[in-house]
C-alpha positions in Angstrom: 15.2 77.0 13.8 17.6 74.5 15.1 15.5 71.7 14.7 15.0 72.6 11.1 18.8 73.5 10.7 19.3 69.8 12.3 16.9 68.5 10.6 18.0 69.4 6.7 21.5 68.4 7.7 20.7 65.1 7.2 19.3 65.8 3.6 23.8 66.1 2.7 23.1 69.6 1.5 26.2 72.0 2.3 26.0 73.2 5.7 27.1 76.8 5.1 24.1 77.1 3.0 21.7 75.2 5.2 22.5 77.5 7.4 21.7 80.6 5.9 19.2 79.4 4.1 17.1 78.5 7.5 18.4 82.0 8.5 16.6 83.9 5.6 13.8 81.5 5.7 12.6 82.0 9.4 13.5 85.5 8.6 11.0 85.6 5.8 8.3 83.8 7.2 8.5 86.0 10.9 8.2 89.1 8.5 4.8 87.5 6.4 3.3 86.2 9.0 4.7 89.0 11.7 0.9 90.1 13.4 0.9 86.0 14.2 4.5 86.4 15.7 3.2 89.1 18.0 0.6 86.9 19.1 2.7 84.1 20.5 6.3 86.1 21.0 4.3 89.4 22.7 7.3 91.5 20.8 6.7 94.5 19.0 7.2 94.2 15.2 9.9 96.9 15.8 12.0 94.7 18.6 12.1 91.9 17.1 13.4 93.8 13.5 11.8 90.9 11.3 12.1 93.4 8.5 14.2 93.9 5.0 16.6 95.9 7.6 17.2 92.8 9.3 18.9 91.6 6.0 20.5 94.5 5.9 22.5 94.6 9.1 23.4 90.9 8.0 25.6 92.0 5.4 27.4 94.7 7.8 27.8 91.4 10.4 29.5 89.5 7.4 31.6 92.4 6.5 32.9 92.9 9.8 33.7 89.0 10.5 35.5 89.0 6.9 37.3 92.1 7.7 38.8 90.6 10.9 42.7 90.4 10.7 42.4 87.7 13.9 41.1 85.5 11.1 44.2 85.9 8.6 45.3 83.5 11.0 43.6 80.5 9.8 44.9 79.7 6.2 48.1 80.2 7.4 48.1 78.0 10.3 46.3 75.3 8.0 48.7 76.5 5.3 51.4 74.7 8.1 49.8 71.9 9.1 49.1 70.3 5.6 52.9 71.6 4.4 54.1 69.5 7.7 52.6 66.4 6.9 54.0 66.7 3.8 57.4 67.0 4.7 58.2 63.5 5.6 58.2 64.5 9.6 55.8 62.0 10.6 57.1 59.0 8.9 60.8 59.9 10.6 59.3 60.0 13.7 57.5 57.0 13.5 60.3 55.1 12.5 62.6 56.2 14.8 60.4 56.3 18.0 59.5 53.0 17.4 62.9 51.7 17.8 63.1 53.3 20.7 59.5 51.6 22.2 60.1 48.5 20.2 60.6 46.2 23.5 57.8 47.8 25.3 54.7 46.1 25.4 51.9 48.6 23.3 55.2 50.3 22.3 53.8 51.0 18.8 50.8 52.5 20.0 52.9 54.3 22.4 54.6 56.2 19.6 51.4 56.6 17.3 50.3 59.0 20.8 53.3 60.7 21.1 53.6 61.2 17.5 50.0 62.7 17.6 50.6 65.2 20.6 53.7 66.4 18.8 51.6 66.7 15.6 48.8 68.5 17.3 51.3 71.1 18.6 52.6 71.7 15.1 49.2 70.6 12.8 45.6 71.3 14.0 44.3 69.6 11.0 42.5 66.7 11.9 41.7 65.2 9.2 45.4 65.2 7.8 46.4 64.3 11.3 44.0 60.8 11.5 44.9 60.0 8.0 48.2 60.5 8.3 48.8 58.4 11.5 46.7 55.9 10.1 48.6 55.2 6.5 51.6 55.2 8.9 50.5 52.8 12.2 47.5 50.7 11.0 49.4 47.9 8.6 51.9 47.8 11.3 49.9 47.5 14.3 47.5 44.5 12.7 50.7 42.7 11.5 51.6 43.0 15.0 48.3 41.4 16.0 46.9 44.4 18.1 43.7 44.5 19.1 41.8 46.1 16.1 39.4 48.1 18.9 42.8 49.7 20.4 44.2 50.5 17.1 41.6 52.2 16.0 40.9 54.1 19.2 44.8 55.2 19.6 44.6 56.3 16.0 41.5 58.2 15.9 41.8 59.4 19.9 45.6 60.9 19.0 44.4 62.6 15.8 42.2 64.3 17.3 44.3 65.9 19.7 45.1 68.8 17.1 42.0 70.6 17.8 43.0 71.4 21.4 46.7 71.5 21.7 47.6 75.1 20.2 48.1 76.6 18.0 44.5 75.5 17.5 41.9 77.2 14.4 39.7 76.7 16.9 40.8 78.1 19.7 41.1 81.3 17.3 37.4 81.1 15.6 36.5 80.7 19.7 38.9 83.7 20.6 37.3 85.9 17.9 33.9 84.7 18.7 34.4 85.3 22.9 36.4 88.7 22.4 39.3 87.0 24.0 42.7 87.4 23.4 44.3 84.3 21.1 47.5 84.2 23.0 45.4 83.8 26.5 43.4 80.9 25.5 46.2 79.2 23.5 48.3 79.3 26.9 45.1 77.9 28.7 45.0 75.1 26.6 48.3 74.1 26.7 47.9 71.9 30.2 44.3 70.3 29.3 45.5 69.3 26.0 49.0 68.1 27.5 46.9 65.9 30.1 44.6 64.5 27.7 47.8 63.3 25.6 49.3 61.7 28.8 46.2 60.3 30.3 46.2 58.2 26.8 50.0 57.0 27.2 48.9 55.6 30.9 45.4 53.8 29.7 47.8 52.2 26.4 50.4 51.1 28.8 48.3 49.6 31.4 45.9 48.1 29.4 49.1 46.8 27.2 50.3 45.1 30.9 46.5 43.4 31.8 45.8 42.2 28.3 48.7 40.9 26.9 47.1 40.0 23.6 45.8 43.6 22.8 49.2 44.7 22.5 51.9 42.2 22.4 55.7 42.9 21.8 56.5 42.9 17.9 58.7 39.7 17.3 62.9 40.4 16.6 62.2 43.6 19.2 65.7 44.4 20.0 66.5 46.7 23.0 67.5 50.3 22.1 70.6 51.8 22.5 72.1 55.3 22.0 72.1 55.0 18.5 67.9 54.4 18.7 67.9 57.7 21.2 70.2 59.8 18.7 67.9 58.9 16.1 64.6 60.5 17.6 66.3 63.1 18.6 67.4 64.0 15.1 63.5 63.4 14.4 62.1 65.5 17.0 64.5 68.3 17.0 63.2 70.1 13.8 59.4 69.7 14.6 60.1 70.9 18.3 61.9 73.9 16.5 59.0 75.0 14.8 56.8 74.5 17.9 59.2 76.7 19.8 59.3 79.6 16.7 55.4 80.0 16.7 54.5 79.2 20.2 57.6 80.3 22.2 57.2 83.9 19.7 53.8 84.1 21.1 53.8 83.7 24.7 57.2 85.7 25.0 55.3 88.3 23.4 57.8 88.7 19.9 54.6 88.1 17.8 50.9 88.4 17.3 49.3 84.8 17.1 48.8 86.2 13.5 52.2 87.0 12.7 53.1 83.7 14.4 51.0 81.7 11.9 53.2 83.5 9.1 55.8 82.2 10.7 55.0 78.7 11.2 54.1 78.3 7.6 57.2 79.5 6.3 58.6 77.1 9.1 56.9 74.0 7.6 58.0 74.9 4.2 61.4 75.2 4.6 61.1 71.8 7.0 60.1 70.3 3.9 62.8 71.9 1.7 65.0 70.2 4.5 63.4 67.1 3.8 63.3 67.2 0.4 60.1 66.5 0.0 59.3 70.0 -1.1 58.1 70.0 -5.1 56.0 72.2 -7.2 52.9 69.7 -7.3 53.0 69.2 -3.7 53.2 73.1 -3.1 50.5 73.4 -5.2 48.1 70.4 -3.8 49.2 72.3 -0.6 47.9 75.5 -1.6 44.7 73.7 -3.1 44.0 72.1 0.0 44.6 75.1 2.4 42.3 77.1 -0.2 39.2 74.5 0.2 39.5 73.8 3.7 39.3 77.9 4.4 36.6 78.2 2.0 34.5 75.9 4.0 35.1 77.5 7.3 34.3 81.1 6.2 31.5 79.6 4.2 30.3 78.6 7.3 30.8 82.2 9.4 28.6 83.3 6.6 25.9 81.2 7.2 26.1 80.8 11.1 26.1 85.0 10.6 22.9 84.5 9.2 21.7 82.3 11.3 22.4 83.0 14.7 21.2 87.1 13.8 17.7 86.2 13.2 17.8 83.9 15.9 18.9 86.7 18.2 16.4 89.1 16.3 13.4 86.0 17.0 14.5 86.3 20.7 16.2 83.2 20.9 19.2 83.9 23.0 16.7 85.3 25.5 15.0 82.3 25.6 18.6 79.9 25.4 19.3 82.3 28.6 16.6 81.7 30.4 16.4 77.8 29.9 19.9 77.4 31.1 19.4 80.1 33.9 16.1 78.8 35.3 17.6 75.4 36.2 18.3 76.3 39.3 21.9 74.4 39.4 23.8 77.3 41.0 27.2 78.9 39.2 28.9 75.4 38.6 25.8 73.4 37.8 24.8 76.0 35.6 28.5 75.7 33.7 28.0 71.6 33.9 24.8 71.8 32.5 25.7 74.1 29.4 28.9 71.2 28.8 26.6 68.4 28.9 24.5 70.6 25.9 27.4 71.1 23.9 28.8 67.2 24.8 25.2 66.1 23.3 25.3 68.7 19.9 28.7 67.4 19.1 26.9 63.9 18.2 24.9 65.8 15.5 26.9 69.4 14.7 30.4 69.8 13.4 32.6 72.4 16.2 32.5 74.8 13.7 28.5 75.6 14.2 28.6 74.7 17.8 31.5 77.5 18.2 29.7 80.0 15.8 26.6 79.4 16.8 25.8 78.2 20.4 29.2 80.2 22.1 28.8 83.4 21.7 25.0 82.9 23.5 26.8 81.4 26.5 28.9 84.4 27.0 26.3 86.8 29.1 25.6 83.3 30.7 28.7 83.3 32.0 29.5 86.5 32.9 26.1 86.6 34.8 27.1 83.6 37.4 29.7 85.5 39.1 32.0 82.8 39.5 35.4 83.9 41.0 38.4 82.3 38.7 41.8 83.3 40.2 43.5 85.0 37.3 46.0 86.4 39.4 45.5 90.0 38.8 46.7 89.6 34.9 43.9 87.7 32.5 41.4 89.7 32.0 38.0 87.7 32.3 39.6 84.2 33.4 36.1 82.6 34.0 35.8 83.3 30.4 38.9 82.0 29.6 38.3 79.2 32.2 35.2 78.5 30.3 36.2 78.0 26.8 38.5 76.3 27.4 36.2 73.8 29.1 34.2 74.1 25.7 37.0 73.1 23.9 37.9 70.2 25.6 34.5 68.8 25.4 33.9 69.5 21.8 37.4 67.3 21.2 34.9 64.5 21.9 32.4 65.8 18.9 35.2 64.4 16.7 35.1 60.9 18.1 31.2 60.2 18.6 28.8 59.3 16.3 26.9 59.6 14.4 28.9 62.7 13.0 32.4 62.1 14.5 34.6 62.7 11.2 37.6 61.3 12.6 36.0 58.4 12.4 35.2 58.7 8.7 38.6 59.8 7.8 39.9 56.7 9.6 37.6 54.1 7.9 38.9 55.9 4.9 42.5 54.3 4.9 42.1 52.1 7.2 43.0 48.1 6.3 39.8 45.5 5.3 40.2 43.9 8.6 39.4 46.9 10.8 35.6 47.5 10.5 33.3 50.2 11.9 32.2 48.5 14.3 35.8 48.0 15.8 35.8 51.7 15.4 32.8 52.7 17.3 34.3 50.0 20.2 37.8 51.7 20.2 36.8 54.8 20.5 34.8 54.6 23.7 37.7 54.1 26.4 39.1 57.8 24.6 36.1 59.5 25.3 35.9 58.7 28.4 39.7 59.7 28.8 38.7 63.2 27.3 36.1 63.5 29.7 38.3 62.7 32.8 40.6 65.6 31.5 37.8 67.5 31.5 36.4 67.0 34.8 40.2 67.3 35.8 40.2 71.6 34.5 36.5 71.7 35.5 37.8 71.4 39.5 41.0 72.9 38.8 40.7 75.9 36.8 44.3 77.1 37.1 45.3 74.5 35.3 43.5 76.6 32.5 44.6 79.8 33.9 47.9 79.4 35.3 49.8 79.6 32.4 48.5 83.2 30.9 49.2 84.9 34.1 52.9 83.2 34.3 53.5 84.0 30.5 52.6 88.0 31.2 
């Protein structure tokens, strides 16, 4: 099944569809051919449920995934990122930060990362987030004479930050998925995605320092004064506002992550009223946008509820269980191993099948290793919690490696004529590597994943 799943993804039909579709087929196929099946799976007819029930009980699965009220969250926290980067937020903080870093040397790529942390804390939309930073930084960092490699690496690498940092869609597909509370894992993340972000800042400023020529000082830099500092504070002030409203209402305990994603988009809408930036066809490409982009991702729960059901029903999460199980690793090789299979699926699958599809089989995994994760005596499960957010952190990297690394894409897509794939491909490396430090970093200290929720309660 995956191989075929994998396989027709190539062929550029939807994946929501090629999804169910080798769902249904293996389905069919088990239930023609099922004395064969018995012959080389040793199940019973009536275990493995290869019948028209089967079908059946898919519809009750899709029903009860659609009728989840975790998943309201998601148009409205896309809803908020798209309305924010239409509100003229990023190209304030851009200008002003980089009067502030304009004698540094790397200084604009220094403000294209912070820029991207604070996006990520108030976005989660990746694509909106690469674009956007890359109409903004790209004309000015090669009339600057960067490096073309580090300017598309800090571009791509900061984008992609959006998918960690919360309020994260995927941290609440992955909450829903787990049974984990939202609030718990968006408080985990908080530290990996904050060390990612500054582990970038310390690679741009020392590599700005040993190569001089991959991030020179911009000429008629003038030092900043108070005047530079006011300026990004006026910037930052609003954004950090709305960070604090959906956030700050969430781990004080005001509001459901759910009622905090109502919150944020009535946040970003009114930011852009501020702004004026806030018109009836923007509203509506808005609306347009947040429709589509929620219509692919439940598309996809539909078919990865498809698929992963007959896999279960074909015994496959047995058999995923007892691969990773039998390789003898122990508790923490065990866990290593299952991030080095998700590292290697994010060249080929989107986060979005490898969170529907390959989490929720990891879960009796987990729980079956016994590790001991301090959660002082609040989270409940923190090896859980401890875990996905592990998951997440490496699936960050799925955005940045090819062959199917769409930050990539939406880079090429607006980036100038100058900056070619290959540079792309070259920048990106360092920032993998980065994200994979961070990761190692929460994968020996868990509390930095688990710390947070218990102080929060």
């Amino acid at each position: 099944m995956f191989m075929s799943f994998i396989g027709l993804l190539f062929t550029g039909f939807p994946v929501a569809w090629t999804l169910a579709g080798v769902g249904v087929g293996f389905c069919g196929v088990a239930f023609l051919f099922d004395n064969d099946l018995m012959l080389w799976t040793g199940l019973d007819s009536t275990l493995t449920g290869l019948d028209y029930l089967t079908l059946g009980a898919v519809v009750n699965r899709i029903y009860a995934t659609m009728s989840n009220a975790v998943l309201v969250a998601l148009p409205m926290f896309i809803f908020m990122g798209l309305m924010l980067d239409e509100s003229g937020v990023a190209e304030k903080l851009m200008t002003s930060m980089q009067r502030l870093f304009g004698t540094v040397r790397g200084g604009l790529a220094i403000t294209v990362t912070m820029i991207g942390i604070i996006l990520a804390a108030s976005t989660g939309i990746i694509g909106a987030s690469v674009v956007l930073l890359g109409v903004l930084s790209l004309p000015s960092m090669m009339k600057q004479r960067y490096a073309p490699t580090l300017a598309a690496g800090v571009v791509a690498a900061s984008g992609t930050l959006g998918i960690l940092i919360p309020p994260s869609i995927m941290l609440v597909i992955m909450a829903d998925q787990m049974a984990l509370s939202v609030g718990d894992l968006f408080m985990g993340a908080v530290f990996p995605g904050v060390i990612i972000g500054a582990l970038y800042l310390v690679y741009i400023f020392v590599l700005a320092q040993m190569n001089k020529d991959a991030a020179p000082v911009p000429e008629g830099a003038t030092r900043p004064d108070w005047n530079a500092v006011k300026d990004v504070m006026v910037a930052v002030l609003p954004t950090l506002a709305l960070i604090l409203a959906v956030l700050g209402s969430i781990f004080m305990g005001i509001t459901t992550p759910t009622e905090a994603s109502g919150v944020g988009a009535l946040g970003a809408t009114l930011l852009a009223l501020f702004n004026r930036k806030l018109t009836f066809p923007k509203l509506k490409a808005v609306l347009v946008s947040t429709f589509n982009t929620t219509a692919y991702i439940f598309a996809i729960f539909l078919g990865a509820t498809v698929f992963s059901y007959v896999l279960r029903e074909l015994g496959g999460d047995e058999l995923i269980e007892s691969v990773v199980t039998g390789t003898g690793f122990g508790p923490n090789g065990t866990i290593f191993f299952i991030l080095f299979i998700v590292f290697v699926l994010g060249f080929f699958l989107d986060w979005i099948e490898i969170t529907l599809i390959v989490l929720p089989l990891m879960r009796p995994i987990v729980n079956g290793l016994g590790i001991d994760i301090d959660g002082y005596g609040v989270i409940d499960e923190p090896a859980l919690v401890w875990f996905v957010i592990l998951v997440a952190v490496t699936l960050q990297t799925s955005f940045l490696t090819p062959p199917v690394g769409f930050a990539l894409f939406y880079l090429k897509g607006v980036c100038p004529p100058e900056v070619s794939l290959v540079h792309i491909y070259r920048g990106i490396i360092p920032f993998v590597l980065l994200q994979l430090t961070g990761l190692l970093l929460v994968f020996l200290w868990p509390s930095l994943a688990t710390w947070l929720p218990s102080v929060a309660y």
